[in-house]
C-alpha positions in Angstrom: -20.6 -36.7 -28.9 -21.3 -32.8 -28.8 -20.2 -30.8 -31.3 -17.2 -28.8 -30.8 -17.8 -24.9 -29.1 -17.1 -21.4 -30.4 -18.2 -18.7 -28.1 -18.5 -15.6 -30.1 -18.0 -12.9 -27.4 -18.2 -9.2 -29.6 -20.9 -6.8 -28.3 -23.1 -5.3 -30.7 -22.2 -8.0 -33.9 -25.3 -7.5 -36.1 -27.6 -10.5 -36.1 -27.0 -11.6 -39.7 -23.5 -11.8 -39.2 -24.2 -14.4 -36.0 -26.2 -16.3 -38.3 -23.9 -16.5 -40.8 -21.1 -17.5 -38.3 -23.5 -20.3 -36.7 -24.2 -21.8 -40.1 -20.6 -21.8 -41.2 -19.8 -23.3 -37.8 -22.2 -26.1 -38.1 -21.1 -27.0 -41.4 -17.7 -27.4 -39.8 -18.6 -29.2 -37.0 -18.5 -26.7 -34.7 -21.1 -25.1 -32.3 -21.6 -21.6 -32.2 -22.8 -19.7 -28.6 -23.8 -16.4 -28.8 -23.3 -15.1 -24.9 -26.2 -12.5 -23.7 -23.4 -10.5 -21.1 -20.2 -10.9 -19.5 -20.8 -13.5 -16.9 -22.5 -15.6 -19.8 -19.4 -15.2 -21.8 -17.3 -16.5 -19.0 -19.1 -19.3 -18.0 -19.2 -20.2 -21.6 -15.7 -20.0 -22.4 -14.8 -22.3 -19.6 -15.1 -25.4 -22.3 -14.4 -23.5 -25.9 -12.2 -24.8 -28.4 -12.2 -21.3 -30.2 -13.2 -18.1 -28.8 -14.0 -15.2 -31.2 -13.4 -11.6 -29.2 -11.6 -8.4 -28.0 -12.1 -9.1 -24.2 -8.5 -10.8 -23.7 -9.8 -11.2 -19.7 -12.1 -13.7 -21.2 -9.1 -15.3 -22.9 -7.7 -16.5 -19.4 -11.2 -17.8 -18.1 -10.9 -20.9 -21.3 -8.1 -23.3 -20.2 -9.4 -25.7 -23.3 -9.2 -22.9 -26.0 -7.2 -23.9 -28.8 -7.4 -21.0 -31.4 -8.1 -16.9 -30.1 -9.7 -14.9 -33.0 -9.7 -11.3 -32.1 -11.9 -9.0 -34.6 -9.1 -6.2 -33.8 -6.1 -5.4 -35.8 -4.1 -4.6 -33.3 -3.2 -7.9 -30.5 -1.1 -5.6 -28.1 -3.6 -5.3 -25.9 -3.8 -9.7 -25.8 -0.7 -9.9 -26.0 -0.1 -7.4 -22.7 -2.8 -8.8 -20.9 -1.0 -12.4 -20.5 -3.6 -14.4 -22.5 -2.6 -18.3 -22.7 0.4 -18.7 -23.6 0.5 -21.8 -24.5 2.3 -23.5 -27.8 -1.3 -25.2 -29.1 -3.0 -21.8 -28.6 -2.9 -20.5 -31.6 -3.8 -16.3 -32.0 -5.0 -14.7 -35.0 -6.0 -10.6 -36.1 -8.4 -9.0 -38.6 -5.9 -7.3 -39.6 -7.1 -6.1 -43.3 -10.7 -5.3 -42.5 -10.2 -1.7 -41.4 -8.1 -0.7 -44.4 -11.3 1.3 -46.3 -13.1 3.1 -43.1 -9.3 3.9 -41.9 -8.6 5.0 -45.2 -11.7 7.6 -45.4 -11.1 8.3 -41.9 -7.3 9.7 -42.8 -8.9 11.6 -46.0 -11.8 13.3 -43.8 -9.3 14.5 -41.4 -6.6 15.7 -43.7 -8.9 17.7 -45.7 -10.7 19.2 -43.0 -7.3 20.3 -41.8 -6.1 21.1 -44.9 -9.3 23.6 -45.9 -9.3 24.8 -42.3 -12.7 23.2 -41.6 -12.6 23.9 -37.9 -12.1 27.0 -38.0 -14.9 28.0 -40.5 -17.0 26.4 -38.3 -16.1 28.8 -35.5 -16.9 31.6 -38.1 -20.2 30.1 -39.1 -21.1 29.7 -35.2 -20.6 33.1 -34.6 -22.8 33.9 -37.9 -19.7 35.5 -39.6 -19.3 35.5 -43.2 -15.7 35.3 -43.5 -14.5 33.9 -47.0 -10.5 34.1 -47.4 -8.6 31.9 -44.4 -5.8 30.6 -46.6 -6.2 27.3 -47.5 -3.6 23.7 -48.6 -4.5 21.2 -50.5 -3.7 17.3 -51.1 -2.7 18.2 -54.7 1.0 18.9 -54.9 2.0 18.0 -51.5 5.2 15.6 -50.1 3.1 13.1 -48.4 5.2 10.0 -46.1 2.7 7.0 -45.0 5.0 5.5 -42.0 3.6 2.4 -42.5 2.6 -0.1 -45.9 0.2 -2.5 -44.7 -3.4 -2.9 -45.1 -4.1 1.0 -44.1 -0.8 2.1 -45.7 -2.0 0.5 -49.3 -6.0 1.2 -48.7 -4.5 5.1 -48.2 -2.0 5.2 -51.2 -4.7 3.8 -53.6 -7.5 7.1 -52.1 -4.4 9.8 -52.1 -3.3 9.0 -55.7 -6.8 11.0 -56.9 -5.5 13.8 -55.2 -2.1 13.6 -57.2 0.2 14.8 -54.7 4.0 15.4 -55.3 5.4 12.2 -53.5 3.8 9.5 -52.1 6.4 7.8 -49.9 6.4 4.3 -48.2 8.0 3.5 -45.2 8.7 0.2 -44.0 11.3 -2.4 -42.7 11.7 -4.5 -45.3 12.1 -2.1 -48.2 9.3 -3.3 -50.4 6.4 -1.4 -52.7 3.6 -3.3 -52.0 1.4 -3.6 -55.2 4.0 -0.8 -56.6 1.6 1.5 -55.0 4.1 4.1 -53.6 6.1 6.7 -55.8 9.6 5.7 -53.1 10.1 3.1 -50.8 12.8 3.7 -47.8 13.0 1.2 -45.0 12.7 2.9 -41.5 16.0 3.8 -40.2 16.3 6.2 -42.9 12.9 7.8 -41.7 14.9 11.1 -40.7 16.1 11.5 -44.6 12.2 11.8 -45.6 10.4 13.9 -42.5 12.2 17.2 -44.0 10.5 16.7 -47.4 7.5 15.6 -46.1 4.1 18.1 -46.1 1.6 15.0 -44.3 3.1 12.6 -42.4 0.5 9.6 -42.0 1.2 7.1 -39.3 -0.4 3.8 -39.0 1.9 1.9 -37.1 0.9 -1.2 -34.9 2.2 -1.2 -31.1 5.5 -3.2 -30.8 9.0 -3.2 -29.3 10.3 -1.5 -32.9 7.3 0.9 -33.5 6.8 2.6 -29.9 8.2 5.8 -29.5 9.8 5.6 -33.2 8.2 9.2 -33.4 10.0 10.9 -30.9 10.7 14.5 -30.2 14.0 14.7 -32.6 12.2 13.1 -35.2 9.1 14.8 -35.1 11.2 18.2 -34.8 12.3 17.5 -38.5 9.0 17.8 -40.0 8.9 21.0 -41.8 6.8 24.3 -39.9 4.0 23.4 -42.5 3.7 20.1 -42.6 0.6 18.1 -40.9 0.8 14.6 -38.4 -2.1 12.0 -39.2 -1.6 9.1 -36.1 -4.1 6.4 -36.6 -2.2 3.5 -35.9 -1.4 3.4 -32.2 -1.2 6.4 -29.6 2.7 4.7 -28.4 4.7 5.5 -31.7 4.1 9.0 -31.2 5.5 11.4 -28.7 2.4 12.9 -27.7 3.8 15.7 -25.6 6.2 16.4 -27.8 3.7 16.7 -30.8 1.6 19.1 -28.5 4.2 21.4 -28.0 5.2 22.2 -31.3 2.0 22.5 -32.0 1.6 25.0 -29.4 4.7 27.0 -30.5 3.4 26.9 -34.4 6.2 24.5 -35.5 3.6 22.5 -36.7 0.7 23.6 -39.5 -1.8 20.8 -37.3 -2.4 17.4 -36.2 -5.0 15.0 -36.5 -5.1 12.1 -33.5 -7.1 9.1 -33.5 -4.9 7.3 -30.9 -3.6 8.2 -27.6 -1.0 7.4 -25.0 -3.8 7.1 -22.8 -7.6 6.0 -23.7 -10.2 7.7 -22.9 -8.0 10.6 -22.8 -8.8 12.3 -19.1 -11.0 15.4 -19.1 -8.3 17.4 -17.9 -5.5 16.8 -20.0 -4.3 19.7 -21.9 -4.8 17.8 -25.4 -8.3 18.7 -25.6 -7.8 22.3 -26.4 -4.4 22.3 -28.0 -4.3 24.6 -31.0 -4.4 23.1 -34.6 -5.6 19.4 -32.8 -7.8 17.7 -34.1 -9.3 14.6 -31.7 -11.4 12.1 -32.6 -11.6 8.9 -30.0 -10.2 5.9 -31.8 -12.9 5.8 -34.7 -11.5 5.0 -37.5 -11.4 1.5 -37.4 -14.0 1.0 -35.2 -16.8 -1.6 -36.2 -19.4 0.7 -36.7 -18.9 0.7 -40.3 -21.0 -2.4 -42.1 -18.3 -3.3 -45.1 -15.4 -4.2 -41.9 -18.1 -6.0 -39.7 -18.8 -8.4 -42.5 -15.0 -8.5 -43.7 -13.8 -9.3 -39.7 -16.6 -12.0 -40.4 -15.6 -13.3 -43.4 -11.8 -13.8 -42.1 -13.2 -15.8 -39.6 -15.1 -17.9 -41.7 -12.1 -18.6 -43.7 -9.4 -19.5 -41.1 -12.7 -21.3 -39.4 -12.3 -24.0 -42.4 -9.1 -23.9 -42.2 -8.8 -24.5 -39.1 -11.4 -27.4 -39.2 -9.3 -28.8 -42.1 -6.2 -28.5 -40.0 -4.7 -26.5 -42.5 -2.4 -23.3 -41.3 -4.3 -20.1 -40.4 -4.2 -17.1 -43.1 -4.2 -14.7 -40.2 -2.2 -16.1 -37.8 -0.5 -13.3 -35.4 3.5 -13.9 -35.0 3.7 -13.1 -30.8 7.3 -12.0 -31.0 6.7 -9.6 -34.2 3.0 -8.7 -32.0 1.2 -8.8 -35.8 
């Protein structure tokens, strides 16, 4: 009898971490295929019992799979793409792997705006020696993280050095993860908070609650000051909304990781919008070593339990979408 398959579909994994997924899948049981391209992939996945990947097209090309690990946080893209849908197909995230590089990621963009980075490199480009652009700083200020999970916590734990005024939690349940957060208020009393609040970080999956939770009225009760970090997903924000304050100078900045649209098109007005900062959905990208191996090691763990028939740690609820 052959051993079972698990087609590992992720462009660019680093060798040692196939090698460590074929020797764990071995020990299982379990056979581990490694697919050179696309068409390899599919023609592999036609017989998988498990399929390891972020292509959800490849999802509905395995009629035998039984368990979907994605090495993504975020499933809205599966889950919107109409992979199976079956009760024995079981989906799971790797959903706390990004916390650190997202984390850094939210620091590197809030101080940059903060100390006016971009624009002292306009100065230093023109060979100026300017010296006294007014500048804000993490110390002291009201700072609101619309969202507690892996990210939220990863953030708090970084922004706590700083020793701002307020860290405050938002969430649905009410809770302080890991007492981590100076106030906790669940999310329908998000409008109470974005009047005190100097940096508003979002990191907000994509679901039926979260999209457009940012709208224009909310957004418009951020204080003239204040900064937007959006590294969750581009749909909880109101994009257009966000650039026009910006463009009016109801807003000190903004920092966007995450679009409506991805790529964002070469002629959309975002790209030079004053007091923007873009980057293109690198945060929590897997070009960072520590997640690669962490997305691994999740794996690897539900992989025995899985094998053992035990429940998955990382199992994805479809109608929650995390």
């Amino acid at each position: 009898m052959s051993a079972r398959k698990i087609v590992v579909w992720i462009p660019g994994i680093p060798e040692g971490e196939m090698q460590r997924i074929a020797a764990e899948a071995s020990r299982q049981g379990f056979r581990a295929v490694f697919p050179a391209d696309r068409e390899a992939a599919g023609m592999a996945a036609a017989d998988a019992e498990i399929l390891f990947t972020q292509s959800p097209d490849l999802c509905r090309e395995a009629p035998q799979v039984q368990w979907i690990c994605t090495p993504s946080a975020g499933v809205d893209h599966f889950l919107k793409n109409g992979i199976p849908e079956r009760a024995e197909t079981q989906l799971t995230n790797s959903s706390g792997a990004y916390g650190v590089t997202i984390a850094e990621h939210i620091l590197m963009v809030t101080l940059e705006m903060m100390r006016r980075k971009a624009e002292y490199n306009e100065i230093i480009r023109e060979r100026k020696w300017v010296r006294d652009l007014h500048i804000d700083s993490i110390y002291g200020s009201r700072i609101t993280l619309l969202g507690t999970g892996d990210i939220g916590r990863e953030c708090a734990r970084r922004l706590r050095g700083f020793h701002p005024a307020c860290l405050t939690g938002v969430n649905r349940q009410g809770q302080n993860p890991e007492g981590l957060f100076d106030r906790i208020v669940t999310t329908d009393l998000l409008e109470e908070v974005l009047p005190e609040t100097d940096l508003l970080i979002c990191s907000l999956p994509s679901t039926e609650k979260t999209d457009g939770l940012l709208d224009a009225e909310k957004l418009a009760l951020l204080p003239p000051d204040a900064r937007v970090v959006n590294v969750g997903r581009g749909s909880a924000l109101d994009q257009k909304a966000l650039e026009k304050m910006l463009r009016e100078g109801r807003l000190a900045g903004a920092a966007l990781d995450v679009f409506t649209e991805e790529p964002i098109p070469p002629e959309d007005s975002l790209w030079d919008c004053p007091g923007l900062l873009v980057t293109p959905h690198i945060a929590g990208n897997m070009t960072l070593d520590y997640t690669v191996n962490k997305i691994v090691s999740q794996f690897l763990e539900d992989l025995e339990n899985y094998a053992a028939g035990r429940k998955l740690q990382h199992l994805v609820d479809r109608k929650r979408a995390y």
